[in-house]
N, CA, C and O atoms as a Tinker XYZ file with bonds, in Angstrom:
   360  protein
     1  N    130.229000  148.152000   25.788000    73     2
     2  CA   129.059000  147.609000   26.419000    64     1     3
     3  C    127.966000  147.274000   25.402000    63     2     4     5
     4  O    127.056000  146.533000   25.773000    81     3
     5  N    127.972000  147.883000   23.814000    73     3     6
     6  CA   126.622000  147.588000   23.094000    64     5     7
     7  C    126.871000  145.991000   22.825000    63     6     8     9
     8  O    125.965000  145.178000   22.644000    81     7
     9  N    128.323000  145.686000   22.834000    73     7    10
    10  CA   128.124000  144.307000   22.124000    64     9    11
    11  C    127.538000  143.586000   22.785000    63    10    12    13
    12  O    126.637000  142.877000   22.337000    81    11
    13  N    128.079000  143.593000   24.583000    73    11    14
    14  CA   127.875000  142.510000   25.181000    64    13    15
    15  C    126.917000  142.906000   25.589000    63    14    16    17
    16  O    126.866000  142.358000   26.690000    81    15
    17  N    125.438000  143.934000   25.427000    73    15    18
    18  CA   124.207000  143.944000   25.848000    64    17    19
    19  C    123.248000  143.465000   24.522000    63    18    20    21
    20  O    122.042000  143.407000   24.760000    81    19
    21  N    123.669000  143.137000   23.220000    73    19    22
    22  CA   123.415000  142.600000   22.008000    64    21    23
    23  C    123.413000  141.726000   22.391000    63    22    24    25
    24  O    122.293000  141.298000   22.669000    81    23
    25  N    124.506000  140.892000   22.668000    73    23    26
    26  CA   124.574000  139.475000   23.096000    64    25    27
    27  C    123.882000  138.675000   24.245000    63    26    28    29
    28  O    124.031000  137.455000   24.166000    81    27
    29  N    123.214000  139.104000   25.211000    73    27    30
    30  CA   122.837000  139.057000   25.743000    64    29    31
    31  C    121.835000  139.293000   25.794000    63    30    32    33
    32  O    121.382000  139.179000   26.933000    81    31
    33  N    120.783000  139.771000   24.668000    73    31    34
    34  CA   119.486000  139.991000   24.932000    64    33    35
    35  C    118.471000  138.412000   25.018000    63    34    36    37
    36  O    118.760000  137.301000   24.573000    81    35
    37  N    117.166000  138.891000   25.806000    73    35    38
    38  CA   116.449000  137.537000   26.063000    64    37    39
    39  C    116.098000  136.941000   24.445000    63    38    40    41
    40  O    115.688000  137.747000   23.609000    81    39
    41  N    116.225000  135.974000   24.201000    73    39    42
    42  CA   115.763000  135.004000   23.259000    64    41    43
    43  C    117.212000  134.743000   22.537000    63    42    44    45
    44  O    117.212000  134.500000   21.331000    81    43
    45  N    118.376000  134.788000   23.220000    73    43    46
    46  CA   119.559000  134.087000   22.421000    64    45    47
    47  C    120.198000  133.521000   23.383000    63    46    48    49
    48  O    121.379000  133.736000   23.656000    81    47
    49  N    119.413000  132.717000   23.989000    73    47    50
    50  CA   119.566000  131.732000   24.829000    64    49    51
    51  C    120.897000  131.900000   26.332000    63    50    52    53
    52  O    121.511000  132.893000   26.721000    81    51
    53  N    120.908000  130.759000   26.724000    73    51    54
    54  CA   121.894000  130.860000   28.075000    64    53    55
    55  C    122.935000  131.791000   27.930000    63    54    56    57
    56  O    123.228000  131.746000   26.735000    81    55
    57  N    123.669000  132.629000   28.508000    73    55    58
    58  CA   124.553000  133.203000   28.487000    64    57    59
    59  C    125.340000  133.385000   29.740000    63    58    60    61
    60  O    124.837000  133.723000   30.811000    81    59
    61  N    126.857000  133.094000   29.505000    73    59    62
    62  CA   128.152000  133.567000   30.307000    64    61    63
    63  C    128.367000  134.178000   30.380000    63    62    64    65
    64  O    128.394000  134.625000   29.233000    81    63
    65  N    128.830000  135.243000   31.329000    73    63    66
    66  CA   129.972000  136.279000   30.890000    64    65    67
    67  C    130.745000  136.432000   31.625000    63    66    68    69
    68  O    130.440000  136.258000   32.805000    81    67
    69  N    132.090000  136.825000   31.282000    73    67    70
    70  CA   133.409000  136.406000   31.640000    64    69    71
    71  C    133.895000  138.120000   31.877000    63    70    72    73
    72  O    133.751000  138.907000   30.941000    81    71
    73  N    134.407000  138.528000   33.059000    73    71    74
    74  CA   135.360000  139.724000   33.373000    64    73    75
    75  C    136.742000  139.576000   33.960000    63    74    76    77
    76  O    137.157000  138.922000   34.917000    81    75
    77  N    137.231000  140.245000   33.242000    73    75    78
    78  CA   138.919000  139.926000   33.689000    64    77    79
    79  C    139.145000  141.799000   33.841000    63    78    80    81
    80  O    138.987000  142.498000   32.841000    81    79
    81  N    139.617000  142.583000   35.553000    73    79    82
    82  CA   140.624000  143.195000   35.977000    64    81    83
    83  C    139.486000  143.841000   36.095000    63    82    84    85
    84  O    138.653000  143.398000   36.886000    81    83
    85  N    139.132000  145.348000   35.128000    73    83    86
    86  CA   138.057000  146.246000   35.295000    64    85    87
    87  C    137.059000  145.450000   34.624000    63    86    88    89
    88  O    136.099000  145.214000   35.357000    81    87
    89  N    136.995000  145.074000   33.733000    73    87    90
    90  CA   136.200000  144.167000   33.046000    64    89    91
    91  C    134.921000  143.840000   33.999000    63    90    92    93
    92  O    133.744000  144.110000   33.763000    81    91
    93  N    135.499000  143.147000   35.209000    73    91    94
    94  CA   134.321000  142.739000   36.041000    64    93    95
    95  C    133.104000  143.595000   36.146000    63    94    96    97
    96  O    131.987000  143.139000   36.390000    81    95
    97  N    133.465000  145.314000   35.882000    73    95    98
    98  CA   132.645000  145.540000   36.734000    64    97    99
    99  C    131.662000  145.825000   35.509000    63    98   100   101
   100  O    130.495000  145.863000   35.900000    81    99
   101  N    131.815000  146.054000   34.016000    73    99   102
   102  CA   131.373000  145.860000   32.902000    64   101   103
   103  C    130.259000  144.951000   33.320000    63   102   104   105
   104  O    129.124000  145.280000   33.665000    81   103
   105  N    130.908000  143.440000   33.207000    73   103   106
   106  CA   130.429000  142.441000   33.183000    64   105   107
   107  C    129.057000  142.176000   34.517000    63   106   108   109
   108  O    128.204000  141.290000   34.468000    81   107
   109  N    129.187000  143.065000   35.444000    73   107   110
   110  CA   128.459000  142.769000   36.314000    64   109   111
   111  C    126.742000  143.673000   35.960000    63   110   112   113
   112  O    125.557000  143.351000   36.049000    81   111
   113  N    127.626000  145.092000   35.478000    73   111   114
   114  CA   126.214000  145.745000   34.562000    64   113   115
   115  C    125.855000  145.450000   33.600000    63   114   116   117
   116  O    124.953000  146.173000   33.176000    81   115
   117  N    126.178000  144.575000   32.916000    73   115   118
   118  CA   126.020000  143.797000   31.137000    64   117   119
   119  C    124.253000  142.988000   31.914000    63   118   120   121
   120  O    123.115000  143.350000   31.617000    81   119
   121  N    124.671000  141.815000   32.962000    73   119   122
   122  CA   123.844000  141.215000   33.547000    64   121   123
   123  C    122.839000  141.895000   34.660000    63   122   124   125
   124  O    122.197000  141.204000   35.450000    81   123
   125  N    122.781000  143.300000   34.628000    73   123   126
   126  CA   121.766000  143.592000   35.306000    64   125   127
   127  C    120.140000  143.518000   34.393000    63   126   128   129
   128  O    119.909000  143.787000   33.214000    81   127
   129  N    119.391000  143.135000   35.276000    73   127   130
   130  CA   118.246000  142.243000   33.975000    64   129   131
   131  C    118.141000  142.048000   33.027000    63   130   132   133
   132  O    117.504000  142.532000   32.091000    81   131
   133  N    118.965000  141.066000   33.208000    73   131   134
   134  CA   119.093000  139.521000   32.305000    64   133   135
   135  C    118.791000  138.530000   32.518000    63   134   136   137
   136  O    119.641000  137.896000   33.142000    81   135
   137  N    117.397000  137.714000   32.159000    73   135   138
   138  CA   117.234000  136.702000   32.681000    64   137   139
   139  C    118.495000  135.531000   32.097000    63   138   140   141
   140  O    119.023000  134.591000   32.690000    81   139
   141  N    118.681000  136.032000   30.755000    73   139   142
   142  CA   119.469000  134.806000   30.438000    64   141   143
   143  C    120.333000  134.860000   30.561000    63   142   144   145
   144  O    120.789000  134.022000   29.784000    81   143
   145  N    121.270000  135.395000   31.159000    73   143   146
   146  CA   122.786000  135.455000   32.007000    64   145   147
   147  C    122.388000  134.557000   32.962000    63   146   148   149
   148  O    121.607000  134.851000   33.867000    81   147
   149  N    122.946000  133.343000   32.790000    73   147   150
   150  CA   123.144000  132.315000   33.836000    64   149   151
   151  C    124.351000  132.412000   34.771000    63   150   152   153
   152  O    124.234000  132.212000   35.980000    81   151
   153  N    125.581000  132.739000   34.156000    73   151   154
   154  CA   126.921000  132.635000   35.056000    64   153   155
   155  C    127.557000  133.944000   34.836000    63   154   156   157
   156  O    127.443000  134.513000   33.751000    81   155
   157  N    128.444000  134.617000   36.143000    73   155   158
   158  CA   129.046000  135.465000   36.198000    64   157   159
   159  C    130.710000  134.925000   36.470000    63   158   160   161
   160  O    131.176000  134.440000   37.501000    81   159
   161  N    131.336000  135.177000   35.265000    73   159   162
   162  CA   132.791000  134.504000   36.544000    64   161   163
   163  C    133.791000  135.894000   36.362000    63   162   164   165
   164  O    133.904000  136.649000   35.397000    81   163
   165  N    134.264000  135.903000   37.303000    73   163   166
   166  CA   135.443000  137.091000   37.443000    64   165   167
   167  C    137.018000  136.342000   37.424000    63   166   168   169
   168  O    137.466000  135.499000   38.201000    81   167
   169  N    137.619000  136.945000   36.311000    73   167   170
   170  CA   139.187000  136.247000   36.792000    64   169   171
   171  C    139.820000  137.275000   36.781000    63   170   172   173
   172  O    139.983000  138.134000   35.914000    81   171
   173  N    140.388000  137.093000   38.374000    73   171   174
   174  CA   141.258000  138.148000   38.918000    64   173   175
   175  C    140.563000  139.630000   38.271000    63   174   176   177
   176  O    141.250000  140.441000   37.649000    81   175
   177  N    139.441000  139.773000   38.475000    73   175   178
   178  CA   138.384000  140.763000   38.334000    64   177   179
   179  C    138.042000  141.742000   39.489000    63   178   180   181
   180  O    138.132000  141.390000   40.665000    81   179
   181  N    137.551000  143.285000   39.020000    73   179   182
   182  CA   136.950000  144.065000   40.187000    64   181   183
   183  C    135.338000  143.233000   40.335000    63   182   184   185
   184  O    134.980000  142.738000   39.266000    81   183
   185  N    134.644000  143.092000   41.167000    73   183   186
   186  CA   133.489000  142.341000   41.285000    64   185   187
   187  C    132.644000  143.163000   42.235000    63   186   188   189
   188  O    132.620000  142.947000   43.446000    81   187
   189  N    131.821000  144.296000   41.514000    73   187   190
   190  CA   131.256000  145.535000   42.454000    64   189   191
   191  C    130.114000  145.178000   43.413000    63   190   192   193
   192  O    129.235000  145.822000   42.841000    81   191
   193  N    129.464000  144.590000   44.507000    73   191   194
   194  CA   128.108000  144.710000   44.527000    64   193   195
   195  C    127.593000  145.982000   43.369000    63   194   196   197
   196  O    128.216000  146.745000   42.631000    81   195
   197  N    125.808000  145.698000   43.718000    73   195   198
   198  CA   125.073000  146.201000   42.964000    64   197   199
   199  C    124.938000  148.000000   43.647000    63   198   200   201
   200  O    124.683000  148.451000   44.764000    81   199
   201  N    125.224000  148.553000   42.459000    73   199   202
   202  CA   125.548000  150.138000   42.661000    64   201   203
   203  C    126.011000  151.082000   43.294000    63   202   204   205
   204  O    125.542000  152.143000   43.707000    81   203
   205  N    127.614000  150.285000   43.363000    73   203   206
   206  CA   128.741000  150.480000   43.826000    64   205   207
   207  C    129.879000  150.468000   42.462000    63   206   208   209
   208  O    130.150000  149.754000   41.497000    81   207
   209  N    130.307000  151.709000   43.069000    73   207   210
   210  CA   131.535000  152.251000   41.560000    64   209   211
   211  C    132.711000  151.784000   42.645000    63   210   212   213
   212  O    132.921000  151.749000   43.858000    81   211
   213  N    133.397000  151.414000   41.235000    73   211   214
   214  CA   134.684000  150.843000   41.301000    64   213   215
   215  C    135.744000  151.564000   43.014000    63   214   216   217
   216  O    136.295000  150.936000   43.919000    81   215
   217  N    135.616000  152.952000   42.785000    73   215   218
   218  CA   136.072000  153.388000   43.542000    64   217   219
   219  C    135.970000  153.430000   44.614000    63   218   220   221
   220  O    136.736000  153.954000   45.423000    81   219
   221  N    134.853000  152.799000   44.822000    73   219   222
   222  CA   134.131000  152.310000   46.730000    64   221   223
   223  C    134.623000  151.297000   46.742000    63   222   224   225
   224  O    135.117000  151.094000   47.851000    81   223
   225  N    134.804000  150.296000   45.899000    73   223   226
   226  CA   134.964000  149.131000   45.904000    64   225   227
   227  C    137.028000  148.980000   46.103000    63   226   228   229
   228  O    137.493000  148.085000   46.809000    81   227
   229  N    137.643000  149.651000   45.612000    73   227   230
   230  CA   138.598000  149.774000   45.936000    64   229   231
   231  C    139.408000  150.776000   46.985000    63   230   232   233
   232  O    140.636000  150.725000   47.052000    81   231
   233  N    138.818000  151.467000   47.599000    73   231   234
   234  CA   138.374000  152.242000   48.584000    64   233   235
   235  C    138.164000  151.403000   49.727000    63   234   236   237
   236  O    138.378000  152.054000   50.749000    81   235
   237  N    137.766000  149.984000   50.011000    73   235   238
   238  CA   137.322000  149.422000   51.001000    64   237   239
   239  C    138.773000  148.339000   50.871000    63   238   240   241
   240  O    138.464000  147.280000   51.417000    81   239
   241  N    139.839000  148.290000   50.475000    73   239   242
   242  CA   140.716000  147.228000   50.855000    64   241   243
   243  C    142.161000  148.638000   50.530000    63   242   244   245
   244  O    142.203000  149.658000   49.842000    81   243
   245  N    143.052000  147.996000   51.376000    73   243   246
   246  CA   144.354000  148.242000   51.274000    64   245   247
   247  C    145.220000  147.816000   49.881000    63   246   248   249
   248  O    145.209000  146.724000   49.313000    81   247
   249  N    146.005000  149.090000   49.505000    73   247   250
   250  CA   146.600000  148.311000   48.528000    64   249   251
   251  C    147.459000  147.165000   48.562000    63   250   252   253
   252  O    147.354000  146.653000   49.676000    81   251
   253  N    148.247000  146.549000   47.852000    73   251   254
   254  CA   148.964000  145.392000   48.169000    64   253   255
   255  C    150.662000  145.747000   48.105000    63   254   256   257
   256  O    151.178000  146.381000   47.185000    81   255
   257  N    151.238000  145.313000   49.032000    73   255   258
   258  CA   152.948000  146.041000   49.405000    64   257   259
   259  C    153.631000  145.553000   48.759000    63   258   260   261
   260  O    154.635000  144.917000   49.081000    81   259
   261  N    152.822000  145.952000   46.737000    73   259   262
   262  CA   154.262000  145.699000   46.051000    64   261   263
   263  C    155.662000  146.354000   46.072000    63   262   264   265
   264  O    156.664000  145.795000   45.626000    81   263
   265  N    155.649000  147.361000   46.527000    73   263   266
   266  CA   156.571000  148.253000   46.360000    64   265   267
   267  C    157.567000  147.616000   47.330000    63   266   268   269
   268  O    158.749000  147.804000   47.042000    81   267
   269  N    157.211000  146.631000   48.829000    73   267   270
   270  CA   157.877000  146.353000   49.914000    64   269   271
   271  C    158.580000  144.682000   49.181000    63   270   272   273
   272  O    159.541000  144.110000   49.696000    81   271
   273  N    158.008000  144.274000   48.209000    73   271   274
   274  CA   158.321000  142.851000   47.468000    64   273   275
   275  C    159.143000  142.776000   45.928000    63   274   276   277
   276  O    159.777000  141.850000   45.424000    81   275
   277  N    158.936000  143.728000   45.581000    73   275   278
   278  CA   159.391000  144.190000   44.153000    64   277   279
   279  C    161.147000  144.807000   44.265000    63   278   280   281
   280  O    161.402000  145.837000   44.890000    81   279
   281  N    162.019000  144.143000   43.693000    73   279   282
   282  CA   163.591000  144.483000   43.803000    64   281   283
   283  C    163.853000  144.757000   42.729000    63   282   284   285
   284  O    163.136000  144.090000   41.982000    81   283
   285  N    164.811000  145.686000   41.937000    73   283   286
   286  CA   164.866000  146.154000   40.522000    64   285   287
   287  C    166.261000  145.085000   40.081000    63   286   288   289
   288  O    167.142000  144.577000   40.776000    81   287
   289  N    165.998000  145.042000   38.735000    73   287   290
   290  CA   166.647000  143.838000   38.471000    64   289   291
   291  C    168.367000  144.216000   38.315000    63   290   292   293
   292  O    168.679000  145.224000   37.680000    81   291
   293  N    169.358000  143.402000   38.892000    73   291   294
   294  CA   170.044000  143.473000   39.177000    64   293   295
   295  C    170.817000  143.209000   37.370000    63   294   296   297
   296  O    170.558000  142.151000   36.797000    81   295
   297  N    171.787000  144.350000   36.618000    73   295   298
   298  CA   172.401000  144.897000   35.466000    64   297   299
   299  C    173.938000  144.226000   35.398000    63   298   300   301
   300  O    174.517000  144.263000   36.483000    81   299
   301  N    174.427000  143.830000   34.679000    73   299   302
   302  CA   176.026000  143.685000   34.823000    64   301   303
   303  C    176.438000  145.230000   33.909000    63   302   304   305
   304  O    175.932000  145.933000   33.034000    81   303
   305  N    177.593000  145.193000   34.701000    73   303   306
   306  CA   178.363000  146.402000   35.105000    64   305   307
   307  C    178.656000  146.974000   33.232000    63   306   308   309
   308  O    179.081000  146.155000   32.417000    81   307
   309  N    178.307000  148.622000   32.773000    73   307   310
   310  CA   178.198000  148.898000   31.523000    64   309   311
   311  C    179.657000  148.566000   30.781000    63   310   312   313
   312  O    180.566000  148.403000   31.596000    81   311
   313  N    179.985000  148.457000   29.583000    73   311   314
   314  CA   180.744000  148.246000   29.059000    64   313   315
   315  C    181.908000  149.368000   29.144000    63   314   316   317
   316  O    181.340000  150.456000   29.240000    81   315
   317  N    183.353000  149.535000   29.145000    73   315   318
   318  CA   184.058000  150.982000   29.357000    64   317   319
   319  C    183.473000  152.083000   28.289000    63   318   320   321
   320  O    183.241000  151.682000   27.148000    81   319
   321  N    183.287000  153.121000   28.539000    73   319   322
   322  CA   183.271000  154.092000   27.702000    64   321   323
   323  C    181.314000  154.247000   27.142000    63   322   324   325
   324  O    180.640000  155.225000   26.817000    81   323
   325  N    181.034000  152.954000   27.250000    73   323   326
   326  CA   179.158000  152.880000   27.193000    64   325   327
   327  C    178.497000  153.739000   28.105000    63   326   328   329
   328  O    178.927000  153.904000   29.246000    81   327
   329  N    177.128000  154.487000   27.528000    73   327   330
   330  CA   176.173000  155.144000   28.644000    64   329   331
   331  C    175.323000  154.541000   28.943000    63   330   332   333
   332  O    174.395000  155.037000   29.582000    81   331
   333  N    175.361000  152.779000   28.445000    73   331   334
   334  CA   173.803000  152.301000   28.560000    64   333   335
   335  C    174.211000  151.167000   29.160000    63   334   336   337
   336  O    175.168000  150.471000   28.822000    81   335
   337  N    173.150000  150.918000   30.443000    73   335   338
   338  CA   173.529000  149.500000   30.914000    64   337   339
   339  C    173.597000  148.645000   30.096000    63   338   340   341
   340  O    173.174000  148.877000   28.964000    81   339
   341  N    174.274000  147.119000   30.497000    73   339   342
   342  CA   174.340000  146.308000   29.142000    64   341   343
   343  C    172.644000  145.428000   28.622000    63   342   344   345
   344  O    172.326000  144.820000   27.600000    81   343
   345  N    172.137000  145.654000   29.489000    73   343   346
   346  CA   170.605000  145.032000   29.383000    64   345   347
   347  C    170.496000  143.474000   29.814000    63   346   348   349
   348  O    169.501000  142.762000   29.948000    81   347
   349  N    171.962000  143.183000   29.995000    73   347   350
   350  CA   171.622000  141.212000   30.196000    64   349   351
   351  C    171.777000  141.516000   32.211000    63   350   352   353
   352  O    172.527000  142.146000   32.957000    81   351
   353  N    170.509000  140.579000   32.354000    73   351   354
   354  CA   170.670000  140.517000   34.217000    64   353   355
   355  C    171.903000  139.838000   34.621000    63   354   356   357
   356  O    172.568000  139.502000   33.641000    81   355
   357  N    172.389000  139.547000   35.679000    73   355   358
   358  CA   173.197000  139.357000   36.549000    64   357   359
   359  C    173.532000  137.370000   36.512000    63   358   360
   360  O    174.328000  136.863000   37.303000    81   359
């Protein structure tokens, strides 16, 4: 956080800042008074309202049913006498 509150101090003009995953929520306290933080963008970012921890914030949605979409990758059959699958998929 020192860099991007360095960077961001008033008199070094317009500033972006960019959060990606947890990042966002960095990025969202980096810009708490800042006049010169013009843009906030989140990619595929946590994006907290204001003084709200992550954990409320993920706390308020369901997780997502990877576990119900996700299939383990299908191995060709180990070589005779080998203990290790062969590693090439199907």
């Amino acid at each position: 956080m020192p860099s991007i509150s360095s960077r961001s101090q008033p008199g070094s003009g317009p500033v972006v800042l960019v959060g990606h995953s947890y990042g966002g929520a960095v990025t969202s306290n980096a810009a708490v008074g800042r006049e010169n933080v013009k843009v906030l963008v989140f990619v595929a970012a946590l994006a907290p309202e204001a003084g709200e921890s992550i954990g409320e914030l993920s706390g308020r949605y369901r997780a997502p049913p990877l576990g119900e979409t996700i299939e383990p990758a299908k191995l060709r059959p180990r070589r005779a006498g080998s203990t290790r699958p062969s590693g090439k998929l199907v």
